[in-house]
C-alpha positions in Angstrom: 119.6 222.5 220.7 115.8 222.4 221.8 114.0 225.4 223.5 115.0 226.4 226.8 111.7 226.7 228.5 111.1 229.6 230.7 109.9 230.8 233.8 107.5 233.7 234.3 108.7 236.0 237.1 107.7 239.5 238.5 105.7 240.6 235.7 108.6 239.0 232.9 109.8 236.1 231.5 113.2 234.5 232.7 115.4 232.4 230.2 118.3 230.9 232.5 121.8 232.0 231.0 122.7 228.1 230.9 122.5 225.0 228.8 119.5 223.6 230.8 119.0 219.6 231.5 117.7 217.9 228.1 114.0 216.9 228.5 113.2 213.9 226.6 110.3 212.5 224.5 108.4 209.5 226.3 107.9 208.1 223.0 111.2 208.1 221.2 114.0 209.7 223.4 114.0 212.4 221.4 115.1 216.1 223.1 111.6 217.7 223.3 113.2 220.8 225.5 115.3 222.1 228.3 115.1 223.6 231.3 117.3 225.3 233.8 116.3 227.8 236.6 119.5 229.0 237.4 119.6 232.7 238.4 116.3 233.1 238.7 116.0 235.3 242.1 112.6 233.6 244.2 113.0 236.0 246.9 111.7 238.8 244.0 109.3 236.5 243.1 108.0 235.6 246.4 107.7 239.6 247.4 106.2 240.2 243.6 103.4 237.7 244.3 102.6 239.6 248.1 103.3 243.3 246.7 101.8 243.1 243.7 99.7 239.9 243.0 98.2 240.0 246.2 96.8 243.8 246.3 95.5 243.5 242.4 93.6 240.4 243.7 92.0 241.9 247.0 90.5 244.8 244.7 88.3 241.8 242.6 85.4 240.1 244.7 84.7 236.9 244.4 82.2 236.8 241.8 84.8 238.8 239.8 87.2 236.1 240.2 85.0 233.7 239.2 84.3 235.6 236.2 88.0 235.8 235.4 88.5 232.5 235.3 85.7 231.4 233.2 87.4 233.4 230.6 90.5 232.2 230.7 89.0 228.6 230.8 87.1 229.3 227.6 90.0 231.1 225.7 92.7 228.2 226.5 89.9 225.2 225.8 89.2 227.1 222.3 92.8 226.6 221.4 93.7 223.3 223.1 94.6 221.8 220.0 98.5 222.8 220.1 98.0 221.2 223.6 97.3 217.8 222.6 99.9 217.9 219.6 102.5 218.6 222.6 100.9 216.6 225.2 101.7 212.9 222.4 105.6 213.9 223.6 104.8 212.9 227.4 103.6 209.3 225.8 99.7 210.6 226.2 97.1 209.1 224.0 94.0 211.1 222.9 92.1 210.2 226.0 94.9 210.5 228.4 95.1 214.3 226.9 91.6 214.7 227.7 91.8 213.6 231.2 94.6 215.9 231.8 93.8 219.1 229.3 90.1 219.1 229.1 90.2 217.9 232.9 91.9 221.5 233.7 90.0 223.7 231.7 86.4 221.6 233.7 88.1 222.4 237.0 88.2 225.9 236.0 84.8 226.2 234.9 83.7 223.8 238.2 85.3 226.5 240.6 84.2 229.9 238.7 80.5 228.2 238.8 80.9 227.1 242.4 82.1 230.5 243.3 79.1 232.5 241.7 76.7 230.0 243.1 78.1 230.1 246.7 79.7 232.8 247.5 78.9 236.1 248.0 80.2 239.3 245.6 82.4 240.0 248.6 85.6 239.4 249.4 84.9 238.2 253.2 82.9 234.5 253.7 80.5 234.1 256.6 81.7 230.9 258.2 77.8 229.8 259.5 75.1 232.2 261.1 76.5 234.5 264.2 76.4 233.4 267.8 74.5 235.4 270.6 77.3 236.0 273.7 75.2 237.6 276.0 71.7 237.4 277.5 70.3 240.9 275.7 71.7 240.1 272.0 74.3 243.3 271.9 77.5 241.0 271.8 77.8 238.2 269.3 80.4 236.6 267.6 80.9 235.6 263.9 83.6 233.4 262.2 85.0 235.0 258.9 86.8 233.9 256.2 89.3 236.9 254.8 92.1 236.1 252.1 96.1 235.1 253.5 98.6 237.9 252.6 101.2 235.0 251.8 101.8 233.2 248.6 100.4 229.6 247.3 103.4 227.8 246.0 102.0 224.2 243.8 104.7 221.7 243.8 103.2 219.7 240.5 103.6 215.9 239.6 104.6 214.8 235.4 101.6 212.8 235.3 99.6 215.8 235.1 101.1 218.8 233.7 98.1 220.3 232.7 94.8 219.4 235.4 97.8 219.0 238.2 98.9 223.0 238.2 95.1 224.3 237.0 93.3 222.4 239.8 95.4 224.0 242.5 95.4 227.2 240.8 91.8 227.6 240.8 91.0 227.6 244.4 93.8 229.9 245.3 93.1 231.9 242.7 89.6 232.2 244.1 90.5 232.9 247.3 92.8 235.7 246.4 95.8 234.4 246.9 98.4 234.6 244.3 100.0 231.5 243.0 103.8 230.5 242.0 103.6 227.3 240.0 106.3 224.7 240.1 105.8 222.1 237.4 107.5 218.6 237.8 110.3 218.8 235.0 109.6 215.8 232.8 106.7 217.5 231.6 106.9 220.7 232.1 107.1 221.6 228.5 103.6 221.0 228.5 102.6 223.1 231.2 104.8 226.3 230.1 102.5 226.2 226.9 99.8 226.4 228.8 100.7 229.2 231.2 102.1 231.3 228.1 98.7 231.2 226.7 97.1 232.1 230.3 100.2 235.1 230.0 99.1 236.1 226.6 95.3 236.4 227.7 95.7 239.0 229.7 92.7 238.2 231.8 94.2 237.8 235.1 96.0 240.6 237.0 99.5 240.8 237.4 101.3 239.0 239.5 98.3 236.5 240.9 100.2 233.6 239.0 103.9 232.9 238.5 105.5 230.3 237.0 109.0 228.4 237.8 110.3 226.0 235.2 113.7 224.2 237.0 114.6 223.3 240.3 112.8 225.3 243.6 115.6 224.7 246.0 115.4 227.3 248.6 111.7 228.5 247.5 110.7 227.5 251.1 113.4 229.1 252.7 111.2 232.4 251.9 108.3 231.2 253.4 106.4 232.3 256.2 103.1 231.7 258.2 101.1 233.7 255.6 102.3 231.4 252.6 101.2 227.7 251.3 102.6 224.8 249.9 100.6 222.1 247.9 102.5 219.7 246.9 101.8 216.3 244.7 104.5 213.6 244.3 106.0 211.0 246.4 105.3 210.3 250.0 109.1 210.6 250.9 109.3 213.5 248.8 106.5 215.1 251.0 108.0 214.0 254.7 111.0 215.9 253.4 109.5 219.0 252.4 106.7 218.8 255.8 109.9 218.7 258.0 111.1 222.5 256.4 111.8 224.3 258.9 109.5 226.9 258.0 106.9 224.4 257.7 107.4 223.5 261.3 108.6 226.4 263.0 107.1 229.3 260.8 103.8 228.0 260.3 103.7 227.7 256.4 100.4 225.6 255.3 101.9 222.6 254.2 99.4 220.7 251.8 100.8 217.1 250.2 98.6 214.9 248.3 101.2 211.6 247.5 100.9 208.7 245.8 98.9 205.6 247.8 98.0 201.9 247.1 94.2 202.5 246.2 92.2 199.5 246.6 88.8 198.4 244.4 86.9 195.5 246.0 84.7 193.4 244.3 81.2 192.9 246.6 80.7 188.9 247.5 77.5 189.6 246.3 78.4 189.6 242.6 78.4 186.6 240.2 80.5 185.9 236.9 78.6 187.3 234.0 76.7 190.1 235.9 76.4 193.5 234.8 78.7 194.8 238.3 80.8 191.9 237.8 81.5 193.3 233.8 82.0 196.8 235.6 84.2 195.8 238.1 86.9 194.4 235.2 86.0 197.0 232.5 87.1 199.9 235.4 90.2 197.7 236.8 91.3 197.6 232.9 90.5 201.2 232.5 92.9 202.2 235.5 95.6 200.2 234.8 95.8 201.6 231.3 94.8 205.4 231.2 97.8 207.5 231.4 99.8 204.0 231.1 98.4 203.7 234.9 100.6 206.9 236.2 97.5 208.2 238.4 97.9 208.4 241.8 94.0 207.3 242.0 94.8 204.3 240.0 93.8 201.1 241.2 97.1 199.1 242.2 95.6 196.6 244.9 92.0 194.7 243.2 90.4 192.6 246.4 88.1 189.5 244.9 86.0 187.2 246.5 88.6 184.3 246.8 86.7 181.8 245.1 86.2 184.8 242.3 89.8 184.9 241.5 90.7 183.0 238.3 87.0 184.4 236.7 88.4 188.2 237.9 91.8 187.3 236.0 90.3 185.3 232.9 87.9 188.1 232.3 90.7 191.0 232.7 93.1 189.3 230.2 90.5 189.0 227.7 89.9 192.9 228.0 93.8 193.1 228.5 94.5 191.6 225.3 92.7 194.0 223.3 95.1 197.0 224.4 97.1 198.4 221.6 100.6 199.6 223.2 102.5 202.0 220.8 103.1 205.8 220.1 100.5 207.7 220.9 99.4 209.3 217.6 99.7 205.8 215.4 96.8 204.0 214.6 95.2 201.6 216.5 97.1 202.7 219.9 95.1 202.2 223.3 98.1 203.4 225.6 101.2 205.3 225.3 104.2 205.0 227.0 105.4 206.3 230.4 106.4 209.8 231.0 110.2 208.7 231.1 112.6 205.9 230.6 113.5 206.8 234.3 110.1 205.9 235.2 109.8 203.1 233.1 112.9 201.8 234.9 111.1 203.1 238.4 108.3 200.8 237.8 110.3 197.4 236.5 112.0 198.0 240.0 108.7 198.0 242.2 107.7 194.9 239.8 110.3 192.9 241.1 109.5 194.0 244.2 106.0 192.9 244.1 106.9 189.7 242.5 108.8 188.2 245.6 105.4 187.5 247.0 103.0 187.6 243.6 103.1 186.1 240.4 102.3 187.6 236.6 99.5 186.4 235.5 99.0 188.9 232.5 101.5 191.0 230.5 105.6 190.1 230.1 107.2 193.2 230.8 110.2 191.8 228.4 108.0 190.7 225.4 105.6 192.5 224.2 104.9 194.4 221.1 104.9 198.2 220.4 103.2 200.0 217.5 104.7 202.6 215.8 107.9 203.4 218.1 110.8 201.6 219.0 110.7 200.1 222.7 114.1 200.5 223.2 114.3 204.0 223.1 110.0 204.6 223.8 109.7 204.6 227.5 106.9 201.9 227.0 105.7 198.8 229.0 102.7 196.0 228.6 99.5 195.8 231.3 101.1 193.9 233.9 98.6 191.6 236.1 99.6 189.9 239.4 98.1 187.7 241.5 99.3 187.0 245.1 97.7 184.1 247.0 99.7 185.2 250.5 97.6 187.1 252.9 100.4 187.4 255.3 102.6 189.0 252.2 102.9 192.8 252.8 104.9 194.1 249.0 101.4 194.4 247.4 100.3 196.6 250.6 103.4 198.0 250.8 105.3 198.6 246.8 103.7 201.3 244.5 104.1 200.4 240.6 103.4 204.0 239.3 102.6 202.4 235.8 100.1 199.9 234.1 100.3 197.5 237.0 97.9 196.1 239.4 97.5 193.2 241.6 94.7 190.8 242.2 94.1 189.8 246.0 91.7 187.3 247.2 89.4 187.8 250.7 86.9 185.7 252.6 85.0 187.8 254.4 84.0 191.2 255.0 86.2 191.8 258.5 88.8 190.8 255.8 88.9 192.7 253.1 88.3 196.2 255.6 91.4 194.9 257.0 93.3 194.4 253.7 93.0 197.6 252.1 93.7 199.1 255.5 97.2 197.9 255.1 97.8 200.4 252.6 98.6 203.0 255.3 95.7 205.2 253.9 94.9 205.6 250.4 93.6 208.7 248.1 90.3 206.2 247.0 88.9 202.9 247.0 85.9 201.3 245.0 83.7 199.1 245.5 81.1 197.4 243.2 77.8 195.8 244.4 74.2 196.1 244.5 73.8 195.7 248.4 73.2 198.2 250.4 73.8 196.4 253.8 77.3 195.0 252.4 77.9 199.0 251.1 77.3 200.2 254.1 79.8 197.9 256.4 82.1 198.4 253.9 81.7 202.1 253.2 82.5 202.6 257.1 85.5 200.6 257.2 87.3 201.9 254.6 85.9 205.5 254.8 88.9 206.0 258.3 91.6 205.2 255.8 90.4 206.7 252.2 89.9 210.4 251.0 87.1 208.8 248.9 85.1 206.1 248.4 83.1 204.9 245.0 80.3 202.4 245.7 79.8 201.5 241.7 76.9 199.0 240.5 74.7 198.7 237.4 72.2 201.7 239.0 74.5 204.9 238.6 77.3 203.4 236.4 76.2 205.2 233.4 76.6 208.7 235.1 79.6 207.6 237.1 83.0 209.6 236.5 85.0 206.5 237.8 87.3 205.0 240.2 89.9 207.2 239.1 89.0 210.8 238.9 89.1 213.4 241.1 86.3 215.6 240.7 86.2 219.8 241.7 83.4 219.6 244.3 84.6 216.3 246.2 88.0 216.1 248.4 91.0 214.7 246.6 93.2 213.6 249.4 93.7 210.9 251.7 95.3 210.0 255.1 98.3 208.5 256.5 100.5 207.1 253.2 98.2 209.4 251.0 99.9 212.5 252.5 97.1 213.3 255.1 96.3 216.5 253.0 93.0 217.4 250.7 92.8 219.4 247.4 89.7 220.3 245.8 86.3 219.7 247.4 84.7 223.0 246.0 84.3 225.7 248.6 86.6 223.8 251.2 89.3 223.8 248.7 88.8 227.9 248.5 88.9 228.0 252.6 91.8 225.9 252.3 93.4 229.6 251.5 92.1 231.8 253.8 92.2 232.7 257.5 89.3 231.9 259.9 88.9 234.3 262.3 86.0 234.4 265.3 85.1 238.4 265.5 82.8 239.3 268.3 81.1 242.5 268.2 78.2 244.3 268.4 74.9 243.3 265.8 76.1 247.0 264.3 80.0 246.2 263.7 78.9 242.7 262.2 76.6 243.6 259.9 79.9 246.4 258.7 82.1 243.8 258.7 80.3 240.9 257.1 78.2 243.0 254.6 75.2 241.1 255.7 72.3 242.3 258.5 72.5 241.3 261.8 70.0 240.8 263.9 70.0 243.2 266.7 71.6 245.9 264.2 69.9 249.0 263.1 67.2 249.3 260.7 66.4 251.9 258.0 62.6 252.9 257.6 63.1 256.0 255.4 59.5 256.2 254.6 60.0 254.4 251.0 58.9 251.0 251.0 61.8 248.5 250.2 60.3 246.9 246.9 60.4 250.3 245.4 64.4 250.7 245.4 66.5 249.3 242.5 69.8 247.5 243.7 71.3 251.2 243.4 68.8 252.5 245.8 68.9 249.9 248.3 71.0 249.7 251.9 71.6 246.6 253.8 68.7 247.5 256.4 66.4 248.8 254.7 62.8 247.7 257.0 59.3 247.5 256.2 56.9 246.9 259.1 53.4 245.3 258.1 50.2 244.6 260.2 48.6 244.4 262.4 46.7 240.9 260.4 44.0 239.6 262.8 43.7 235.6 261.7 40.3 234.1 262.0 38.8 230.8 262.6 36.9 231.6 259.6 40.2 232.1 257.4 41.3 228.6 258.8 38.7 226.8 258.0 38.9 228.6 254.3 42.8 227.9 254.1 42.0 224.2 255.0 39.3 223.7 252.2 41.4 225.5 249.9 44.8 224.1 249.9 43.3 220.8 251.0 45.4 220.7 254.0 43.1 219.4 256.9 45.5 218.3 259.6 43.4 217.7 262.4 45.3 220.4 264.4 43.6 223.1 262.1 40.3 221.6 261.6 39.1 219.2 264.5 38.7 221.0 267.8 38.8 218.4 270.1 41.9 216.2 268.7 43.8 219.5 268.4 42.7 220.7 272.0 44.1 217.0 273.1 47.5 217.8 271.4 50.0 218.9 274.1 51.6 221.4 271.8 48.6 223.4 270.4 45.7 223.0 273.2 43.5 223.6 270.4 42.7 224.8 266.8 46.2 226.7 265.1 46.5 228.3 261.7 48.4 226.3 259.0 52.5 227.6 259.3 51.8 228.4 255.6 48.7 230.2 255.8 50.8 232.4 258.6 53.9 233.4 255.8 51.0 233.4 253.1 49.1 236.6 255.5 52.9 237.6 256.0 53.8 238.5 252.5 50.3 240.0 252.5 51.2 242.9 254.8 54.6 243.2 253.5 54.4 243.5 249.6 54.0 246.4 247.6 51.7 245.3 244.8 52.9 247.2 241.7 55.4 246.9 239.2 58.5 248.1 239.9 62.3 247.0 240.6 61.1 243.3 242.1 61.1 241.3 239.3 60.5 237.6 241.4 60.5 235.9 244.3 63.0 233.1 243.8 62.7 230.8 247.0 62.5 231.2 250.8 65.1 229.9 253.2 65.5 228.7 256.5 62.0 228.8 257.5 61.2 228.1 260.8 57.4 227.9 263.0 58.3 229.3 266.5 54.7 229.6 268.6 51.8 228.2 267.5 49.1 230.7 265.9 45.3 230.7 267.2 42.3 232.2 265.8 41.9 235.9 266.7 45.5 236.3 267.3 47.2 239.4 265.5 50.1 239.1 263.4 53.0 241.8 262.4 55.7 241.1 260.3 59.3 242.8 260.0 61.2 242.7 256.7 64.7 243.6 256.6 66.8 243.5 253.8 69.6 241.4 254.6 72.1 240.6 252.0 72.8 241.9 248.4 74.2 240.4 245.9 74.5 242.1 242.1 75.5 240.1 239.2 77.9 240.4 237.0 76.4 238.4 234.4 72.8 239.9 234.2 70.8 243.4 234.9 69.5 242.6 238.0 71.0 241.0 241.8 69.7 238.9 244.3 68.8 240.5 247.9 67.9 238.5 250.9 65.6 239.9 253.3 65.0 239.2 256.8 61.5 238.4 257.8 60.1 238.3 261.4 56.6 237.2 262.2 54.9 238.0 265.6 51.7 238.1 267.5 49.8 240.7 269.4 52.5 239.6 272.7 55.9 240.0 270.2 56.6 236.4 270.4 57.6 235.4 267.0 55.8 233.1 265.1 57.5 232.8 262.1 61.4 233.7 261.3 62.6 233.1 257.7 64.8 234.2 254.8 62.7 235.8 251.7 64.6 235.7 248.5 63.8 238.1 245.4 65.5 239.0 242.6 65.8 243.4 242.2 66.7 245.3 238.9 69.8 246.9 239.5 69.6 250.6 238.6 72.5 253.1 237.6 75.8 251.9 239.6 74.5 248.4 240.5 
């Protein structure tokens, strides 16, 4: 008997005392493993990922996170090899591996990146800049981002046993919020690999991820407003689960991302034998043969230009003829076989679905040759190509095919076609290739109410382009209506996704506490010791410097204009600048104000400042004449160390204003500050 796969609960593994249910090779029926969850107790591993996971995650900051699963991405990617040798047993070629395994480990990478880059070393977000409440600034409010106390459950597909648990993972992970992962069974030999190795790392805490290998019945029965579900899988599979009563009643953050009838429209602007028209095939082809088309981005519904229809076909069976189905490690092979010979089954059913309206034009799903396996016991199946002639038909708008199948649909217009791939009920992405921008644009709009994503493809960004069919870690991947209505991914959303946004309205003193980040309105620190001489260590959020009085003459005008160059007539024609209703005559340059600024702020001599990196938000608030007197108040605002490198970033508030207090001038300065001893 094959391995018994287990599940990794509250800090241990869990082998089920049973038999398990046989899990079969894709290629040749063989028994790869088992799996059974029976006895394994889910409330202790609910309450072990809130007690234990939970705390050990709200000690790391974000940044830490981050740093914590750049690790683990590098250590699993440096042995993926034992992954790919596995992965041939779900029918995945070399490239479908990729997609998946190397496609995970990105998403890891993507997320601890985005994280460092985006968010602070903190473990509270600042939802936008604060809002004034009352007239005198001393009540404001502030939306905050603070981790759930619950538990992320992942529901995962087969298709994906790898990227399908890792890019849910991440963003939870993130967010501090521990993570049970349910893998889909088929595959799930795969994914325990993976999540031993993660185990065996040792480089997340314990108890942030668990893992259940067999059925979940009654995981949501333990679920409570606190706790998520993301599920991936079939649209009635997700109704049944969003209709929990804890999901309705309790308040559990439902999440489903199902499978959808994704459309890929060829522009009427194209001709037979152009470069978009070559792209158009060459990605149709693409779709309906990676992962033997079990994507649920795959294109299943191709919309042509009617009078486009027999070159679309002609040119897709040429490509089509070239694939190599077989095993997925013999020579030659261009696609393996289906995860299953359930799902092979699963799919010949939807064919003959899709055929009562739609005829094959390409591929015979009973003859057809396989390479290096026996078909009758390989879960396998040929490109199949339709082609349905009946606009009134609704089985190609209305029958998934979760394998290499696809059907080619002719439009006349524009009205058209927005209206044909609206019939899919809401899909996870559509395509579109053409070159013009008007035709992008009306198309773009229509589909955009009825797609989580749209990919406008022509000759122009084709070479950088990821395709039709991936999700990528800083866009949505979602969809409405049929699609499940939910979204994964999308980079810092897909983080928010696990936390609580709350509005806190305070004083300018109790924000700047909460948030880690000055206020205006709160207090100020002017010890004496100018800001720029502090190491990271040193330095408090608040720490001021008040510079000036500058006066600005007409003289340095006039120089700052010959200078730079910059001779707007608003700084160097007196009467056009007197004329100009905003001015009433000659102003200093805005830059030549923040150039005086830093002037009275900085302290020239070496020290912890290493550079000024960039400043943000800048904004000119009252227009500065000659002899007016300017005063400037820096603040520092925000600090950020990193982990990566001997010095942190610090933000700093900066106030300009004249000899009346009006400000001038409000921006952000940005510097980079050598840490010190306990930075």
């Amino acid at each position: 008997m094959s391995k018994l796969l287990e599940s990794y609960a509250a800090g241990r593994w869990y082998t089920a005392p049973d038999e398990g249910t046989p899990l079969l090779s894709a290629v040749d029926g063989s028994e790869v493993a088992r799996i059974s969850a029976t006895g394994l107790d889910l409330v202790e591993m609910v309450t072990y990922a809130r007690e234990v996971g939970r705390p050990a995650l709200a000690k790391l900051t974000f940044h830490e996170r981050a740093a914590a699963l750049k690790a683990l991405a590098l250590t699993l990617m440096a042995g993926k090899d034992e992954f790919y040798a596995l992965s041939t047993s779900t029918g995945a070629t070399k490239r479908d591996s990729g997609v998946d395994i190397d496609g995970g480990f990105g998403t890891l990478l993507s997320y601890a990146s985005k994280a460092r880059r985006e968010l602070p070393n903190d473990t509270v977000y600042l939802d936008g800049a604060f809002e004034q409440l009352g007239k005198k600034g001393t009540f404001l409010g502030q939306h905050v981002y603070t981790s759930r106390r619950g538990v992320a459950v992942q529901i995962n597909a087969f298709n994906f046993p790898v990227w399908g648990f890792l890019e849910k993972l991440a963003p939870a992970f993130i967010a501090g919020v521990p993570s049970i992962v349910k893998p889909a069974s088929q595959s799930a030999y795969l994914t325990e690999l993976v999540f031993r190795r993660i185990i065996e790392s040792g480089l997340l805490p314990e108890g942030s991820v668990q893992l259940l290998s067999g059925s979940a019945r009654g995981l949501l029965d333990h679920l409570g407003g606190q706790d998520s579900v993301a599920f991936t899988g079939s649209a009635d599979t997700a109704a049944t689960l969003r209709a929990h009563p804890n999901v309705v009643g309790d308040g559990v953050h439902f999440n489903a991302e199902a499978d959808s009838l994704n459309a890929s429209i060829l522009g009427s602007d194209v001709e037979p034998g152009s470069e978009e028209f070559d792209l158009y095939v060459k990605q149709l082809v693409t779709e309906m043969t990676v992962k033997a088309g079990q994507k649920c981005t795959a294109i299943r519904r191709a919309f042509v230009p009617s009078a486009l229809m027999d070159d679309v076909i002609a040119a897709a069976e040429a490509r089509l003829s070239r694939v190599v189905v077989g095993a997925p490690d013999a020579e030659g092979v261009t696609m393996g076989a289906l995860a299953s010979l359930e799902q092979r089954d699963e799919v010949l059913k939807s064919l003959r679905g899709l055929t009562k309206s739609a005829q094959i034009v390409v591929g015979d799903p009973e003859n057809f040759d396989v390479v290096g396996a026996d078909k009758a016991t390989g879960a396998f199946l040929p490109p199949i190509l339709l082609r349905s002639d009946d606009k009134d038909a609704t089985e190609p708008h209305d029958i998934e095919a979760f394998g290499p199948v696809s059907t080619v649909i002719g439009y006349d217009s524009t009205d058209e076609v927005i209206e044909l791939a609206a019939r899919g009920k809401g899909s996870l992405v559509a395509s579109l290739v053409t070159r013009d921008s008007a035709l992008a644009r009306d198309i773009v709009l229509g589909l955009a109410p009825f797609h989580g994503r749209v990919l406008v493809l022509n000759r122009d960004d084709a070479k950088e382009s990821t395709g039709h069919g991936s999700p990528l870690p800083v866009l949505v991947h979602g969809g409405p209506g049929r699609a499940g209505g939910g979204e994964e991914l999308g980079g810092i959303r897909g983080i928010l996704h696990h936390m609580q946004r709350t509005a806190v309205q305070a004083t300018p003193d109790i924000l700047t506490a909460v948030g880690n980040k000055w206020v205006t309105g709160s207090q100020r620190n002017d010890d004496g010791i100018h800001p720029f001489r502090k190491n990271l260590a040193q330095l408090r959020i608040g720490d001021t410097i008040v510079g000036g009085p500058r006066q600005v003459t007409l003289a340095d005008i006039d120089h700052f204009a010959e200078f730079t160059g910059d001779t707007f007539y608003a700084h160097t024609d007196p009467e056009a600048a007197a004329a100009n209703p905003l001015f009433g005559g000659i102003v200093a340059h805005g830059y030549l104000v923040v150039s005086l600024a830093a002037g009275l702020f900085v302290e020239p001599n070496p020290g912890p400042v290493l550079a000024n990196f960039g400043v943000d938000n800048l904004r000119f608030l009252t227009p500065v004449k000659a002899d007016d007197s300017l005063t400037v108040t820096l603040t520092a605002k925000l600090i950020t160390p990193r982990s990566s490198a001997d010095y942190g970033e610090v933000r700093w508030d900066a106030v300009v204003v004249n000899q009346d207090g009006d400000p001038v001038a409000t921006y952000d300065v940005l510097t980079l500050v050598a840490k010190g001893e306990n930075a």
